[in-house]
N, C-alpha and C positions, 0 to 999 in steps of 0.2 A: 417552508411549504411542505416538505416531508414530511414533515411531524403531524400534518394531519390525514397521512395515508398508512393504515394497516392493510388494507386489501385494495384489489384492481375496483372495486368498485367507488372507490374514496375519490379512486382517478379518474375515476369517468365521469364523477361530477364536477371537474377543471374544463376550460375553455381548451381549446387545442393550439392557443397563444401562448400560456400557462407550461405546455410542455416543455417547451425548453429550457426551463429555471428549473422545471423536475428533475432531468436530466444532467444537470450540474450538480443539482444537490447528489443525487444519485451517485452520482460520479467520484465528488469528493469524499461520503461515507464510503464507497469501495475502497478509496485511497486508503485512509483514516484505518478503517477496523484491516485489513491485511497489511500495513506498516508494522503492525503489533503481535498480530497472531497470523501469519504464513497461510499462503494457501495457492490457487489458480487465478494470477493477477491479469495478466496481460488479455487474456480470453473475453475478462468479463468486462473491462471496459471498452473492447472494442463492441460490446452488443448493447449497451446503456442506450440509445434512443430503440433501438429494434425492440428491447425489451417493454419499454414506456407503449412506445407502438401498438403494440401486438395488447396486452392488456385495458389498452384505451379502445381500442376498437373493437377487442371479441370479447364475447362475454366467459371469460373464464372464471371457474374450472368448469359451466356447463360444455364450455367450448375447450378442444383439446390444445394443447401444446405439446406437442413431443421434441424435447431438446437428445440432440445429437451428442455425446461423450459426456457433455453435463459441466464442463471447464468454463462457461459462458455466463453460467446460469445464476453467480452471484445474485447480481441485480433482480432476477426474478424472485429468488429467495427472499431478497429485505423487500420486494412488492406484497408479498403475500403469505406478511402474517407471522414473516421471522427476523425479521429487523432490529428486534428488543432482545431478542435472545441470538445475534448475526455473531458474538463475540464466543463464543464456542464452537460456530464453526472448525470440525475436523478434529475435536476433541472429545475423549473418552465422555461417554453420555450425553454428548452434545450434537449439534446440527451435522446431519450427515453429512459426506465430503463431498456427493454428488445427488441430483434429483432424486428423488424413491418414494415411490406411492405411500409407502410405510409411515412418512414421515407428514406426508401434505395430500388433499386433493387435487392440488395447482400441479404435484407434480405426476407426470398421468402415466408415468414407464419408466422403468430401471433404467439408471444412466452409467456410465464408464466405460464400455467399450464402443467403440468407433464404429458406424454406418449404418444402425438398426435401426434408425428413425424413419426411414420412408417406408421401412416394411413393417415397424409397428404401426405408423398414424395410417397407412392404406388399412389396414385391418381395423383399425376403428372406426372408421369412416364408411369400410364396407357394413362393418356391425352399425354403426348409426343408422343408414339406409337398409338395413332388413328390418329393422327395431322400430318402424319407422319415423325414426326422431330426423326427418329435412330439414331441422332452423340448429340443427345441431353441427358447429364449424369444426373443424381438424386440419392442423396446421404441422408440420414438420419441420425443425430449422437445422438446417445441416452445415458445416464447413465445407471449404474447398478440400482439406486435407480428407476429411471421410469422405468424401467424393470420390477417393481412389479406391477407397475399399470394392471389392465383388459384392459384397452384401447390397448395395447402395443401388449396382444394376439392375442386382435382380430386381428390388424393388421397382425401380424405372422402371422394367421390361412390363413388369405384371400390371404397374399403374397404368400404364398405355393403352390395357386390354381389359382391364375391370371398370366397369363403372363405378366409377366415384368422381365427389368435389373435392380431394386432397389438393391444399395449399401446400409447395415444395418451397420452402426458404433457403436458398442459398446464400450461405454467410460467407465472401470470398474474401480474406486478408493476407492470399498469397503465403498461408503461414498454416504449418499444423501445431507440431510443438518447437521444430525445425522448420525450415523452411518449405515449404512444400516441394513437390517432385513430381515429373512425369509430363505426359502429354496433355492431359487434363486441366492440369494447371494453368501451361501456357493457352491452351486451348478460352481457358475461365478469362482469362485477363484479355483476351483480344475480341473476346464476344461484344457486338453493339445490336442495339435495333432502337426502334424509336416507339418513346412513351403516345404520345401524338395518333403513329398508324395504330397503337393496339387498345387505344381508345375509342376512335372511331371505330375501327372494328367490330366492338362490344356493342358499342350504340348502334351500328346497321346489321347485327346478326338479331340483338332486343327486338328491334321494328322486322324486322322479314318475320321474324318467330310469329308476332303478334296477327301479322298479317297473313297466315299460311304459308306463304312459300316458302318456308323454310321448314324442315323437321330434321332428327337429327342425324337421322343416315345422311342427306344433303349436306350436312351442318360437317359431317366427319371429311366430306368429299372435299366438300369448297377450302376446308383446312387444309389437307390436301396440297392443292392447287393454290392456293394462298401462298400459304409454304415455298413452293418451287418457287414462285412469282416472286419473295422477299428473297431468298436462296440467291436467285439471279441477279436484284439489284445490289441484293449486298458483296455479292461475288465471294460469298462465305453458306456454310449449308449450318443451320443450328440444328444440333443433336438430339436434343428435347423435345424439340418441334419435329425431326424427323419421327420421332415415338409417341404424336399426336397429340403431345401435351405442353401447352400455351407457355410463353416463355416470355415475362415482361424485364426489361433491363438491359444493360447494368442501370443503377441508380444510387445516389448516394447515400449507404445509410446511414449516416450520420445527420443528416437532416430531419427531423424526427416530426415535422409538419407535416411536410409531403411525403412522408413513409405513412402515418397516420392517413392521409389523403387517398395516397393508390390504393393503401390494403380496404379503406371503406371502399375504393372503386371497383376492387377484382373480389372482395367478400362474397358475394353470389352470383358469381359466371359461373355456371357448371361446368364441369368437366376437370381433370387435373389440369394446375398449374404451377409452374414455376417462379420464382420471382428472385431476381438476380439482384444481391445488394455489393456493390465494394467497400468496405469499411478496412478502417487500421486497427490492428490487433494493440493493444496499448493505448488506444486515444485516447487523448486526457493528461497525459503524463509522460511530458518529454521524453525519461529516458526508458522509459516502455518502449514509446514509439521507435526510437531509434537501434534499440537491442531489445526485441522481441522475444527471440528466440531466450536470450539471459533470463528476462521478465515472464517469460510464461511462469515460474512459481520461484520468485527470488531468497525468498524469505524475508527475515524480518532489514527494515528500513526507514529509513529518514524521509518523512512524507514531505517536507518541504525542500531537501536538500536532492531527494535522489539517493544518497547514499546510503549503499547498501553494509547490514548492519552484518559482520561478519567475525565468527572468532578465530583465533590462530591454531591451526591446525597440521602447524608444522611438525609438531611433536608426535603427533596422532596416527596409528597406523592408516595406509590408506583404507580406500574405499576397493570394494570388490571389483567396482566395474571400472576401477583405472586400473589395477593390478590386470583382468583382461585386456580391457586396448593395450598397455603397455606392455606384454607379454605377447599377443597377434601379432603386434608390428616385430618384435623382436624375431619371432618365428619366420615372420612373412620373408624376414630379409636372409633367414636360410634354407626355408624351402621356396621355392618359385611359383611352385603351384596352388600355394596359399590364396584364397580370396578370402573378402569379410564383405556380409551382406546381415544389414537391420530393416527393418518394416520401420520406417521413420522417425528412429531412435536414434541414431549416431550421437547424439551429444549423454542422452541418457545412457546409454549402453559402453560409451566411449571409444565405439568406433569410428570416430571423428579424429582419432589418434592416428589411428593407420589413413583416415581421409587424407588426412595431411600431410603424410609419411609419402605415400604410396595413392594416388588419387588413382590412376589408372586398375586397380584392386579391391576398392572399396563400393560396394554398390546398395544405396540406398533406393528400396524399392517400394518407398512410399504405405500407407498404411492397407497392406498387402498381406495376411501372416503365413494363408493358405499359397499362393505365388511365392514368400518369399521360400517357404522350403519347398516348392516343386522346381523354381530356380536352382533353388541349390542343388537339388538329385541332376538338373539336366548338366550343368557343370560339372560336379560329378564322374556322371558317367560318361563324360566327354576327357578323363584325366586330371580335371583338379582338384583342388582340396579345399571346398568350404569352411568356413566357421560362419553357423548363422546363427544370429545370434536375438532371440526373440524373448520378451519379459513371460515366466511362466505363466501366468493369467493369460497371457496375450495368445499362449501356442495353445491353449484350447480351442483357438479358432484355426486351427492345421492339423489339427488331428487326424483324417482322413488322409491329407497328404503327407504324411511322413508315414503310414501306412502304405501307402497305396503307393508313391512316386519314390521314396527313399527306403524303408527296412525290407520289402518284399527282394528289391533289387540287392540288399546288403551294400548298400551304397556308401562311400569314404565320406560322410558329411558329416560333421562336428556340432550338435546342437547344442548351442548354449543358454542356459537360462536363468537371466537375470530375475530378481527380485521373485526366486522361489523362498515360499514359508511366508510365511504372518510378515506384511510390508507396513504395518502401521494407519496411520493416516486415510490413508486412500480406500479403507475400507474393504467391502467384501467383497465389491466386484474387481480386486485389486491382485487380493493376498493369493499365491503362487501357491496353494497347499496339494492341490491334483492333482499333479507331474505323475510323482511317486506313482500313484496309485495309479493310473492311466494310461503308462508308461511300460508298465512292470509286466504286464501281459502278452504285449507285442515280441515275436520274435526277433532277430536278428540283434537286436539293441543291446547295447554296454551303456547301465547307466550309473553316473556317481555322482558324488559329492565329497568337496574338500572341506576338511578341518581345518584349513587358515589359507593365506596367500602362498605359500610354498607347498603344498601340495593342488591350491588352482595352477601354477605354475608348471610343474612335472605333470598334470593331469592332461593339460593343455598340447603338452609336449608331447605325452605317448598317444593322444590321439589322430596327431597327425601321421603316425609313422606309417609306414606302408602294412595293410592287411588288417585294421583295427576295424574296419566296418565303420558302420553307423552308430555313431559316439555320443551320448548326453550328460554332459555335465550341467550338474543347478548350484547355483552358490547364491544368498543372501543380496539385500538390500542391504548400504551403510558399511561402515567400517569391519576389516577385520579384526584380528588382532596382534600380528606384527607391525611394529615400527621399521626393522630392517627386512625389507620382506624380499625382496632380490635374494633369489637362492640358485646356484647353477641348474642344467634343465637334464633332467633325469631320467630315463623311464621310469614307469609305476606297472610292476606285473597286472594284467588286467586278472581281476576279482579278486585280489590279494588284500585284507585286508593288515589290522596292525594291532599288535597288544600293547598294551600305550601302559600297563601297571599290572602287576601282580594283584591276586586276591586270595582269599578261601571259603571267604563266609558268604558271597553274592557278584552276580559278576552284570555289569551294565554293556548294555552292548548299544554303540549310538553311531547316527552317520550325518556328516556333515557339519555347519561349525557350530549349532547347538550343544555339541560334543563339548566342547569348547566350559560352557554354563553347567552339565553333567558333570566335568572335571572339579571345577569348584565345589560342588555338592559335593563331591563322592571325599575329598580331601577334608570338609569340614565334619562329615558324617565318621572320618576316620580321628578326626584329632579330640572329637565332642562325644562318640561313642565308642570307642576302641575298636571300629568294623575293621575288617583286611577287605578290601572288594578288588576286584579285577576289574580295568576296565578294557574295550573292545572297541576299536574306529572299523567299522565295518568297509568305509571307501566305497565298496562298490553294492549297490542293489542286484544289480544285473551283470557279470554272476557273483553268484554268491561266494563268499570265500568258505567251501563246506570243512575245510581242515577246521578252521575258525571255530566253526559252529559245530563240528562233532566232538570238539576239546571244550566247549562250551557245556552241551549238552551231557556230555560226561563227568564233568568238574562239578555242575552247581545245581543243587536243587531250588535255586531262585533265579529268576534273573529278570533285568530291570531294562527294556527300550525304549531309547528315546529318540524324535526325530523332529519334524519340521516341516510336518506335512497331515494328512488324515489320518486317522486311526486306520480307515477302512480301507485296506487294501495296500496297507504301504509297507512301511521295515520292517512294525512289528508282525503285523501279519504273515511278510513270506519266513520269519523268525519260527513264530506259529508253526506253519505249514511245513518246512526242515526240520523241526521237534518230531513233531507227528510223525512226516513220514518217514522217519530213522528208529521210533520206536523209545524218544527221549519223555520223560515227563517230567522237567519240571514246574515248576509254577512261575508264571511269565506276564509279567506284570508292565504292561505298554502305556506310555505317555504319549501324547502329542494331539493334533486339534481334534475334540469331539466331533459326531455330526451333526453338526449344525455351523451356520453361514456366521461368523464371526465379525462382529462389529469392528468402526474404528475407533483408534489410538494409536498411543503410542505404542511401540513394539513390547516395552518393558510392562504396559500393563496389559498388553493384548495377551502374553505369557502367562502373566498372574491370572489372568481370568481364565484361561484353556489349563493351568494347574501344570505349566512348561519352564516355570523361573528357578532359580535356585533353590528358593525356598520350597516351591513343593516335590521338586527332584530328591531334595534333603527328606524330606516328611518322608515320602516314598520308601526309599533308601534305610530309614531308620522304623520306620514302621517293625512293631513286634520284636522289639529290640530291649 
């Protein structure tokens, strides 16, 4: 029956009998095409009938959909229009990794970070009603996990007080990509009311309309008073409803009849609503269901077996963010003061390491980025020692607070940022390239980056010591490149960087483990064109190592940077700016990502295309030779 839907309107010519074998079939393609080529599993089959739903009953794309993070959205995707090309998903020139206007009209807002759905669909919804398109619907679908975000209030706050019909979909599976956290959550799961009172209701608010007595100042009062009235019998107060906007649920959503049924029900009630679904993150798929958290993006696997298809990687140096966890926890257990706090990452970030180590020290504070580093200053400057630890992409949403609650103060906090530089796959609203550049202006800040696991190790180490200030270390997504990576823990003099090779004829100055891929180049550029080049681990951004760079600037009338982040405003630039204002000129020739928003892939051809791999390091390097 699939087979004869390219768009939601194929589906809207099926009986609402008919959905549920949609849904199957739906179901099993998600299986099928992600067993084979990786990607956001567990998310998207738990929204297979929501998705059938929502397209059988609105008319999309004239009607909006605004999906939340975009991890869900699978099944919309093979709804409308990409089903035949669903096997490139997340692949170099292929279907994006998350929604994006760019890509579809169906998909109606940038998708990948957490909580922006209720305050972009209120802003369509407001612009439909000044425009004035009235038969034009806008729908929101959010999880319980971006429910914790602040972004997600403020929306609440403001939908309460704007006019508009926004449709608020709450997708609650108790799950973000961990498990969910906070008061919200339990708060989500213990919520009842009854489908029944909020039917009637609709039906005797319709008739009073018709009849005068009702208007909608009355209309706001009696909700009001309504409110307290359910408030009391339920002997719970709903929060939604305390903020004047209608709150149908819980209900199952997995039942894709009567999800179809309510949403034709609640389609033209004015005013904002809410509509509360419970679903399983994984439905569909045993051992989804059962380890969610695994399933959220397992990789490749055995669609009938379950089993997950995995290579040995015994041999293989670690991954960055287990060389962190497992360095936190070693620290934690010789300073006391040590805490580790993630915005809802502990398994990604592996501070799930010291969870387990040290439960009473690890504090996962929900999808929070702005909260988690204003926690960490209040900590702080109460005597302890943070490491918080947030995905580069992700701390652009804290930027004020690390500002504002941590550098101002010079505060002992340790920021760490995973999956800074080009993350691959995940695209643009992903890759960690800003830090650098974002970062570098702020005073009080020590910022760096390691050349492998033994310098994240000692980096880690000198910035708990007492007097370091406000500390950022960025280290890469994926593997480094030590196999024995355990190195006793050091200090690293702050802004000190390192001469890693002699030169004469050109000198590369790089920072962090791109350094690494620079090395290669500069070694082939020496055995294939007889170069002598020097090369330079710069370690820190912030401060600069100026011994480094006035022996630099003196030495070479070339020199070649490389980094892992924007052009604009990052290593090579403050490189730049240290030439100049010392009175050096030579000619200084910077690598790293143009400006512009860089697509997905894989990391090794996200490189080739930004001109960041060996090969064009090499070309670089040998240019005019």
């Amino acid at each position: 029956m699939l087979n004869s839907i390219s768009y939601p309107e194929d589906l809207r010519k099926l009986s609402v009998e008919q959905l549920p074998e949609i849904c199957e079939e739906l179901r099993q393609d998600i299986i099928r095409e992600l067993s084979c080529n990786p990607g956001h599993f567990a998310a998207s089959l738990g929204t297979v009938e929501l998705t059938v739903a929502l397209h059988y009953v609105y008319n999309t794309p004239y009607d909006r959909i605004v999906w939340d993070v975009g991890h869900q959205a699978y099944g919309h995707k093979m709804l409308t229009g990409r089903r035949e090309a669903f096997s490139t998903n997340r692949k170099f020139k292929g279907i994006r990794p998350f929604p994006s206007p760019e890509e579809s009209p169906y998909d109606t807002f940038t998708c990948g970070h957490a909580s922006n759905s209720i305050s972009a669909a209120l802003g369509m919804a407001v612009a439909a009603a000044r425009k004035g398109e009235k038969d034009r619907h806008v729908v929101a679908v959010i999880g319980d996990g971006s429910m914790s975000g602040g972004l997600a209030f403020e929306g609440l706050n403001n939908a309460s007080s704007t006019a508009n019909n926004l449709l608020i979909i709450l997708n609650d599976n108790d799950m973000a990509i961990d498990r969910s956290v906070g008061g919200m959550k339990q708060y989500l799961f213990n919520l009842t009311t009854s489908n029944r009172y909020n039917q009637l209701r609709f039906k005797a608010s319709k008739m009073l309309f018709k009849m005068g007595i009702l208007n909608e100042d009355r209309r706001k009062a009696l909700i009001r008073f309504s409110n307290s009235l359910k408030s009391i019998a339920a002997q719970q107060q709903n929060i939604f409803e305390g903020m004047n906007i209608r709150y149908f649920g819980p209900i199952n959503g997995h039942d894709v009849k009567n999800l179809a049924r309510i949403l034709r029900d609640i389609k033209d009630m004015q005013g904002p609503k809410i509509l509360h679904l419970h679903t399983v993150k994984g439905k569909g798929f045993e051992p989804a269901e059962k380890n969610p958290d695994i399933w959220h993006a397992p990789g490749r696997f055995d669609p009938e077996t379950g089993e997950r298809i995995t290579a040995d990687t015994s041999n293989l140096p670690p991954l960055y963010q287990t060389v962190f966890g497992e360095t936190l926890t070693e620290l934690a257990g010789m300073n006391p003061n040590i805490v580790g706090v993630t915005p809802a990452m502990p398994t990604g970030c592996s501070m799930n390491i010291l969870m387990k180590a040290m439960p009473d020290r690890a504090f996962d504070v929900g999808i929070a980025e702005g909260h988690a580093a204003t926690f960490s200053g209040g900590m702080a400057k109460e005597g302890l020692q943070p490491f918080c630890n947030i995905y580069s992409s992700f701390m652009q949403r804290a930027y004020d607070n690390v500002i504002h609650d941590i550098a101002i103060q010079k505060l002992p906090v340790v920021l760490c940022l995973d999956r800074a530089g080009l993350v691959g796959e995940d695209g643009p609203t992903h890759h960690g390239v800003f830090d650098l550049a974002y970062f570098r202006p702020i005073p009080n800040l020590t910022i760096s980056s390691p050349m492998n696991e033994h310098e994240l190790r000692r980096l880690m180490y000198t910035a708990q010591l007492p007097g370091k200030g406000t500390f950022v270390i960025r280290y890469p997504r994926g593997r480094g490149v030590l196999a024995d990576w355990r190195c006793p823990l050091e200090e690293i003099p702050v802004g000190k960087g390192r001469k890693l090779k002699e030169g004469k004829d050109l000198a590369v100055i790089t920072l962090g483990p791109i350094g690494n891929i620079a090395a290669r180049a500069i070694q082939r550029a020496e055995k294939e064109k007889g170069l002598f080049i020097a090369h330079y681990d710069l370690r820190f951004l912030k401060p600069l190592d100026e011994a480094l760079l006035h022996e630099a600037g003196r030495s070479f009338g070339r020199i070649v940077t490389v980094e892992d982040g924007v052009l604009k405003g990052g290593m090579g630039s403050a490189v730049l700016e240290f030439m100049a204002d010392n009175g050096y000129t030579p000619h200084i020739e910077r690598i790293g990502v143009p400006d512009l928003f860089i697509e997905h892939g894989t990391v090794q051809e996200l490189y080739r295309l930004c001109g960041m791999d060996e090969e064009a390091i090499y070309n670089t390097l040998i240019k005019n030779k």
